[in-house]
C-alpha positions as CSV (number, residue, x, y, z in Angstrom):
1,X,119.1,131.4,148.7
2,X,117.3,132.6,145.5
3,X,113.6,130.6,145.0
4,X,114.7,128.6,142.0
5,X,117.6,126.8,144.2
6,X,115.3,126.5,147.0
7,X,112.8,124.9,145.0
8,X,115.9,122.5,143.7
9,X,116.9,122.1,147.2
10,X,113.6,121.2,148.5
11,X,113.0,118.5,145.9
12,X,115.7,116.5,146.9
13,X,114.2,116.4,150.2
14,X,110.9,114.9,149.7
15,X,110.0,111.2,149.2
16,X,109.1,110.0,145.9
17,X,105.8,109.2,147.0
18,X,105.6,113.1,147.5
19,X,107.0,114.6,144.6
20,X,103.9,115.2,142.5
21,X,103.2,117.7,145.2
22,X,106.1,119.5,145.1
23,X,105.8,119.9,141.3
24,X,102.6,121.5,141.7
25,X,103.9,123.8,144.1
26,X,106.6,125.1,141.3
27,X,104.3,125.4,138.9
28,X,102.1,127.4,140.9
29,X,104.6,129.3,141.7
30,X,105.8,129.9,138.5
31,X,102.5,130.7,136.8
32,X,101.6,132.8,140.0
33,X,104.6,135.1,139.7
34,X,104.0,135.9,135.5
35,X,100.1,136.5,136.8
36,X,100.4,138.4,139.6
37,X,99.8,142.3,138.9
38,X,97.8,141.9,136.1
39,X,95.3,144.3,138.0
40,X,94.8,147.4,139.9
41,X,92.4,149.3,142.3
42,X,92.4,150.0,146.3
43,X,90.2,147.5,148.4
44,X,88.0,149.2,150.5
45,X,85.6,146.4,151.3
46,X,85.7,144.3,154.2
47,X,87.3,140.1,153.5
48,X,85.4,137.5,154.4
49,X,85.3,137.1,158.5
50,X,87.8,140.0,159.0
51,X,85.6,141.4,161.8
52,X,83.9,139.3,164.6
53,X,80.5,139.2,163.4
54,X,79.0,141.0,166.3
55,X,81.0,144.2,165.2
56,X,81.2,143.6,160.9
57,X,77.9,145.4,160.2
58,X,79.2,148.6,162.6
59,X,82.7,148.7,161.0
60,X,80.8,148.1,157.4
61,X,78.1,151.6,158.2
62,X,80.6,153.7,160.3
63,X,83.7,152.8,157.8
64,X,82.1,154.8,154.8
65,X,80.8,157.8,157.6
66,X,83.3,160.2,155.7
67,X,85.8,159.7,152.1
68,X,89.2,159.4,154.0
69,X,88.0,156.4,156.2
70,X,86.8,152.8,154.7
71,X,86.0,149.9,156.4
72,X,88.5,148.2,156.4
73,X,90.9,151.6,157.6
74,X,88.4,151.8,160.6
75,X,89.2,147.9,161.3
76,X,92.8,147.9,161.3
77,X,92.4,150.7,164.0
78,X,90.1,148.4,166.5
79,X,92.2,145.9,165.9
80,X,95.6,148.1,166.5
81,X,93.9,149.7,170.2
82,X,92.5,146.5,171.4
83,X,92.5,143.5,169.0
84,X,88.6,143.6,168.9
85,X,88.2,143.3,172.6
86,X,85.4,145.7,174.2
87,X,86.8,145.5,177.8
88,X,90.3,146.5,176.9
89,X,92.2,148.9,179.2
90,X,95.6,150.6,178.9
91,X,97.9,151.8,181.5
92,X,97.7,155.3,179.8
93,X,93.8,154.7,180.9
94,X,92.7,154.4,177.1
95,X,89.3,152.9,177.4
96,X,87.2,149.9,175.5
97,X,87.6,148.3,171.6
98,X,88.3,151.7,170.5
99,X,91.1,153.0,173.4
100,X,89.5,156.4,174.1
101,X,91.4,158.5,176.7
102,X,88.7,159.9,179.1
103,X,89.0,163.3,177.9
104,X,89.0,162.3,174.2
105,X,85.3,160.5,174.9
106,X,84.1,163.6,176.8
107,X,84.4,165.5,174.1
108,X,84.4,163.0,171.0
109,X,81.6,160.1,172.1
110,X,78.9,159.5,170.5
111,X,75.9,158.0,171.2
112,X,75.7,155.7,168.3
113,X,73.1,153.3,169.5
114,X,70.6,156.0,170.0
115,X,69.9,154.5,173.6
116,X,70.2,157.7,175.5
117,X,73.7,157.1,176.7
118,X,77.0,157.7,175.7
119,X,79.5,154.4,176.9
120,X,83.1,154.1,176.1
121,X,82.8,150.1,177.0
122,X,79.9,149.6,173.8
123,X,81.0,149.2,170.9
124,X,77.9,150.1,169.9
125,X,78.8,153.6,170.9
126,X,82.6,153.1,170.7
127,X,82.8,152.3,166.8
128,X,80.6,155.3,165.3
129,X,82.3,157.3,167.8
130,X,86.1,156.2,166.5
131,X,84.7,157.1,163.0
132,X,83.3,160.1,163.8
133,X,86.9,161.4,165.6
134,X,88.6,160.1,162.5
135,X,86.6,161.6,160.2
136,X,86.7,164.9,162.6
137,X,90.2,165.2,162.5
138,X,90.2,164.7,158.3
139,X,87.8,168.2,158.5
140,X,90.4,170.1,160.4
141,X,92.9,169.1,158.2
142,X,91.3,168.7,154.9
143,X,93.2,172.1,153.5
144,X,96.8,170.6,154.2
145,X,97.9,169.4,151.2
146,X,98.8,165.2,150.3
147,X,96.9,162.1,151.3
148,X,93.3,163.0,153.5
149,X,93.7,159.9,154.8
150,X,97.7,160.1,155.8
151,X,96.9,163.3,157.2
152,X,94.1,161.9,159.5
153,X,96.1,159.4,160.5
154,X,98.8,161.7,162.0
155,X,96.6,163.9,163.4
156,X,94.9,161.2,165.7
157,X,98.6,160.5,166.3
158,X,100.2,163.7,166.1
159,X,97.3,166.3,166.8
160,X,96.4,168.3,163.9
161,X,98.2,171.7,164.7
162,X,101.0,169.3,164.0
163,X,99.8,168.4,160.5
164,X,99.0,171.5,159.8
165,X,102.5,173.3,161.0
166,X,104.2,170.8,159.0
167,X,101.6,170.8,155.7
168,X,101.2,166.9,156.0
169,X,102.8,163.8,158.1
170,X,104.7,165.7,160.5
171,X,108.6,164.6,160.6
172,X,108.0,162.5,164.1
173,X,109.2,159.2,163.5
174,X,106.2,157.6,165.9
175,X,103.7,159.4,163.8
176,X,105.4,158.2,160.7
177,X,105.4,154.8,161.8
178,X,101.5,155.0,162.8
179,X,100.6,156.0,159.4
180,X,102.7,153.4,157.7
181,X,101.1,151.0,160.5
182,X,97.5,151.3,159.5
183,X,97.8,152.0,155.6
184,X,99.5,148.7,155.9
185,X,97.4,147.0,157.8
186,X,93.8,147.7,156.5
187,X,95.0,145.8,153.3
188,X,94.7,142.8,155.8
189,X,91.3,143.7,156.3
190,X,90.0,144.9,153.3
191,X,89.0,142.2,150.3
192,X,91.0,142.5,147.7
193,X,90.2,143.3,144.3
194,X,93.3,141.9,142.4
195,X,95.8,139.5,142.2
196,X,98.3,140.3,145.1
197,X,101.6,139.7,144.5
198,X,103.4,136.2,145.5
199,X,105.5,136.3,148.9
200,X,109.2,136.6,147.5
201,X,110.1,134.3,151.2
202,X,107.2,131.9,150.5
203,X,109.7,128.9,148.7
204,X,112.2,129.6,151.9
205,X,108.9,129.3,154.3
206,X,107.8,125.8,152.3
207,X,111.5,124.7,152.4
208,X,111.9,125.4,156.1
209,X,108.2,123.2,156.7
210,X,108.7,120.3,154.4
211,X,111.9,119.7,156.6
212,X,109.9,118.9,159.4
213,X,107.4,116.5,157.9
214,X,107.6,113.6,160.4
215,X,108.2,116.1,163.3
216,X,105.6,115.2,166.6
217,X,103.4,117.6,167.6
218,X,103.4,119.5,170.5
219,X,100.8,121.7,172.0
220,X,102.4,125.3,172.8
221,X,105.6,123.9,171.0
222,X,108.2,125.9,168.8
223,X,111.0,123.9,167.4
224,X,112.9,124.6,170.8
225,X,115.4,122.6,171.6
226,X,113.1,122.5,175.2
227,X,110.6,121.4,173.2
228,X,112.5,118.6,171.5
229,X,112.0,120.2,167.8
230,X,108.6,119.4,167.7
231,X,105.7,122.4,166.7
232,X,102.0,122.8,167.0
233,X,100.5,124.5,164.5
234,X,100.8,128.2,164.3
235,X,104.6,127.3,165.9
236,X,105.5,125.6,162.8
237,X,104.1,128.4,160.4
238,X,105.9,131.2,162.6
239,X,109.4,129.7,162.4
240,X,108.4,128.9,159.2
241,X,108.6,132.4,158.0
242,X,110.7,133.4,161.0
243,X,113.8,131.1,158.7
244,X,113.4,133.6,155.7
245,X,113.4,137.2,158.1
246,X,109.4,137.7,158.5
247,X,108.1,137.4,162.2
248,X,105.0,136.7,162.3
249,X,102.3,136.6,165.8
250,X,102.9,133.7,167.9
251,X,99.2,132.2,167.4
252,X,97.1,131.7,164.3
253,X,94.5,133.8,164.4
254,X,97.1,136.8,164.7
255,X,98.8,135.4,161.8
256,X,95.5,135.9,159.5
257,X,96.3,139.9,159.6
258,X,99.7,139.4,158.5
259,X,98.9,140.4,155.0
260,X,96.0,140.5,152.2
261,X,94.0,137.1,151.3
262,X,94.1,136.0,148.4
263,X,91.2,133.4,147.2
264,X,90.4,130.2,146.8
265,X,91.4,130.1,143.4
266,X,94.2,132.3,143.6
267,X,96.1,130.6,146.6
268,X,99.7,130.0,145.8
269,X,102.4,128.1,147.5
270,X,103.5,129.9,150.7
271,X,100.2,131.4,151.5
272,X,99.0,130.1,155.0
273,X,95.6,128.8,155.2
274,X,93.3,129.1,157.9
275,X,90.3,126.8,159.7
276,X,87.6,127.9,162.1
277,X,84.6,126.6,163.4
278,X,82.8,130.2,163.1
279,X,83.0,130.9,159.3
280,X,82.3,134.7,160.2
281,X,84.6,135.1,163.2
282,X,89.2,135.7,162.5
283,X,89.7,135.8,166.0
284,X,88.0,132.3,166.0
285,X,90.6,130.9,164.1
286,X,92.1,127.4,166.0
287,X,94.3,125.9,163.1
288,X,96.8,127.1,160.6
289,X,98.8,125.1,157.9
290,X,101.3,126.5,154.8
291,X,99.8,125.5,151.2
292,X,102.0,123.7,148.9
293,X,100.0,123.9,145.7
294,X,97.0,121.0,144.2
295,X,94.8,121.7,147.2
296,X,97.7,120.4,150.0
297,X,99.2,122.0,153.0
298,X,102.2,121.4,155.4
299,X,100.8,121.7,158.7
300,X,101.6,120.3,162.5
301,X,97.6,119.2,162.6
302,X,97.0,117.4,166.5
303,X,98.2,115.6,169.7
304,X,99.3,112.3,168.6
305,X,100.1,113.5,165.2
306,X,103.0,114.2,163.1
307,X,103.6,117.6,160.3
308,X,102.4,115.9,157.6
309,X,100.8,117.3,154.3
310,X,97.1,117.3,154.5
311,X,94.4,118.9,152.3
312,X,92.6,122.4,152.6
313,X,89.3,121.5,151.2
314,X,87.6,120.7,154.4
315,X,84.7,122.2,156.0
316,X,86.4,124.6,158.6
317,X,88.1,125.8,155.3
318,X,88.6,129.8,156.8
319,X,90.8,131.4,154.0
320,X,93.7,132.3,153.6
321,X,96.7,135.5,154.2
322,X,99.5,136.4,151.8
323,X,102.1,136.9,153.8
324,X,104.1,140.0,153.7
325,X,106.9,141.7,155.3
326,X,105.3,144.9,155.7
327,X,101.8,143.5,156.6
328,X,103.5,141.2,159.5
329,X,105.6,144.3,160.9
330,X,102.3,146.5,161.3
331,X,100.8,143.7,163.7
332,X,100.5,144.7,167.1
333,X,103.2,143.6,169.5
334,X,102.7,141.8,172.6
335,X,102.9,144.2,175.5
């Protein structure tokens, strides 16, 4: 279905008493799509809560320890090994926020704390130490020619006798994928610094959501027919965008690093917008809803309550993630 008819579609769905929102959301759209583009640059900066606080500040020094790393590079890599979490462990025996292999640490960790030991479970240690092995690995390949960065990337995946043999990404379709991967999704952590392009699925995600206005919420609930059609929050957004071919995390503050994020006053219908109670903290994220346009949202919002359209402008106001089909394929997959 091409946008124009869904937006025709959807209109015929809505009640009168509705329409003046759905007639923002085209407009926005419209306007969006001649806009977007205008600009270019690479973001390198961190986004607004992108990294639990306790870690921003490390991720913000050690991201800039060396040119083919950046903050935002260095977070997409925490978050790929261990989705922030200092105490994560692998059956390969990969080790801490970072997932260094006990041989890697004994020869690659750092004590970045200065506190006279070297501990693969503190980030305090773990962080420099991940950037310091990055940016390691960009030294012994830093004659090869192409991308510094692509070739660090494959030669934490690869090895860099690989890179070198091959002069660049080595022809190994997990390596390839690892680089893709990350590229991909530090632009979900990085602020961006122009207009990103408007989801070609969002009018096909809105369609699929205003259908379910009046649908009871469940908690845990996906549109199943087990759970009697009815969504909570971050279930309605997923099958959402599952209904136009993007699968997206099944909770919402996975969803937030399923592309870049746009702001406030570049949100455009499709975008899903975020709410937390810790203004500095993603992975405190508790509520997600789909923006229509004029400051709105379809979301499934509580126990007791219905998918309704609600505003955005509300003090938990997080931010919000442009959706895209190669930012939602780099997310981790649940194990």
């Amino acid at each position: 279905m091409t946008v124009r008819k869904a937006w025709i579609v959807a209109g015929s769905a809505v009640a009168v008493g509705l329409s003046f929102v759905m007639l923002l959301v085209v407009g926005v759209y419209i306007v969006a799509g001649n806009l977007a583009g205008s600009a270019g640059g690479a973001a390198r900066t961190l986004a607004k809560g992108a990294v639990p606080a306790a870690y921003a500040e490390l991720v913000r020094k050690w991201g800039n320890l060396c040119p083919a790393i950046n903050p935002a590079l260095l977070a997409a890599q925490l978050y790929q090994e261990s989705g922030f979490n200092p105490n994560a462990k692998s059956p390969a025996a990969a080790q801490g926020i970072a997932q260094f292999i006990p041989g890697t640490w004994a020869t690659h960790g750092i004590d970045g704390d200065g506190d006279g030991d070297r501990d693969v479970w503190d980030p305090n240690d773990a962080i420099p130490s991940a950037a310091k092995y990055d940016c390691t690995l960009a030294k012994y390949v830093k004659d090869v020619p192409g991308d510094p960065t692509k070739n660090m990337l494959a030669s934490y995946n690869a090895g860099a006798y690989a890179v070198i043999k091959y002069g660049g990404v080595p022809p190994y379709k997990e390596t390839q994928n690892y680089v893709k991967t990350i590229t991909t999704l530090q632009e979900s952590f990085a602020a961006p610094v122009r207009r990103v392009d408007p989801s070609k699925q969002a009018a096909g995600a809105i369609y699929y959501a205003q259908k379910k206005l009046g649908t009871p919420y469940l908690w845990g609930g996906d549109g199943t027919a087990q759970d009697g059609g009815r969504f909570d929050c971050s279930g309605l957004t997923k099958a959402a965008y599952d209904s136009v071919g993007i699968e997206l995390p099944r909770v919402a503050n996975d969803q937030w690093n399923a592309g870049p994020h746009p702001a406030r006053d570049e949100l455009l219908p499709g975008d899903l917008v975020f709410f937390s109670k810790d203004p500095g903290n993603s992975r405190a994220i508790h509520h997600v809803g789909i923006y229509v346009g004029g400051g709105y949202m379809i979301d499934a919002p509580r126990t007791g309550a219905v998918i309704r359209f609600d505003p955005i402008d509300t003090a938990e106001y997080f931010g919000a993630t442009r959706v895209t089909e190669d930012g939602a394929k780099a997310l981790p997959t649940p194990a």
